[in-house]
N, C-alpha and C positions, 0 to 999 in steps of 0.2 A: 470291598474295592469300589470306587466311585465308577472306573468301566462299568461293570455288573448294573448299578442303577442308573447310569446315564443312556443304558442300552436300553432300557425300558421306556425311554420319553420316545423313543421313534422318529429322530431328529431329523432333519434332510443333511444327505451327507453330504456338502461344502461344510455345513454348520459342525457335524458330526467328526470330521476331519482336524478342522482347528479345536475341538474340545478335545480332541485325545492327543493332540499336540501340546497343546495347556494339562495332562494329565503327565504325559509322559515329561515332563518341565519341571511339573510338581516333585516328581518320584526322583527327580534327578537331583533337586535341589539338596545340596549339604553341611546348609547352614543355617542356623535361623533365621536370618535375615534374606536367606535365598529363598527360603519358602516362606517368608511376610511379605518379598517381593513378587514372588506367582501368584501368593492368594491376592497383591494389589491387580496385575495384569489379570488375573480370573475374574475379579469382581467390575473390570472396568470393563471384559469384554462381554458379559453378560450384561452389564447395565447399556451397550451399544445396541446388542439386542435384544433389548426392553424399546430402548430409546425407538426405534427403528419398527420395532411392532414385530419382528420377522419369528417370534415364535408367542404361543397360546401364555397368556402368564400363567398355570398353571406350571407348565412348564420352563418358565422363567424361576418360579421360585422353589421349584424342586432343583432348580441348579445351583440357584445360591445356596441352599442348605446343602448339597452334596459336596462342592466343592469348600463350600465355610468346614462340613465337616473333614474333606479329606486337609485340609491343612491343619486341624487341629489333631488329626491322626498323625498327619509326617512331623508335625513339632514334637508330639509326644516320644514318638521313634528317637527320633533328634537326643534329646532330653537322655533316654535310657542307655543311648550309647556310650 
């Protein structure tokens, strides 16, 4: 589950807040193209803060992977329905 590893980056919770919003979006989406459209919204709010500095890239790019991976997770789901 991307919670489980996004709990581990130790984010400050404004940040923390809207990424489990963006998670809980993901999980909701029921279509492919609804979850092509979150992982777009996921990747462009991550790259804001990149852009912005407001987290370690370290932790910038353990987001893109977790979230690149949880949308390739809920297509798969998708898919087997």
């Amino acid at each position: 589950m991307p919670q489980e590893r996004i709990a581990t980056l130790r984010l400050p919770k404004p940040i923390q807040g809207q990424i489990d919003d963006l998670v809980r979006a993901l999980n909701a989406a029921s279509t492919k193209e609804a979850v092509q459209r979150e992982g777009a919204m996921e990747i462009s709010f991550i790259l804001g803060l990149e852009t912005a500095k407001r987290l370690r890239p370290g932790d910038i790019e353990a987001l893109y992977i977790i979230f690149d991976d949880a949308v390739q997770e809920r297509l798969l789901r998708l898919a087997e329905q």
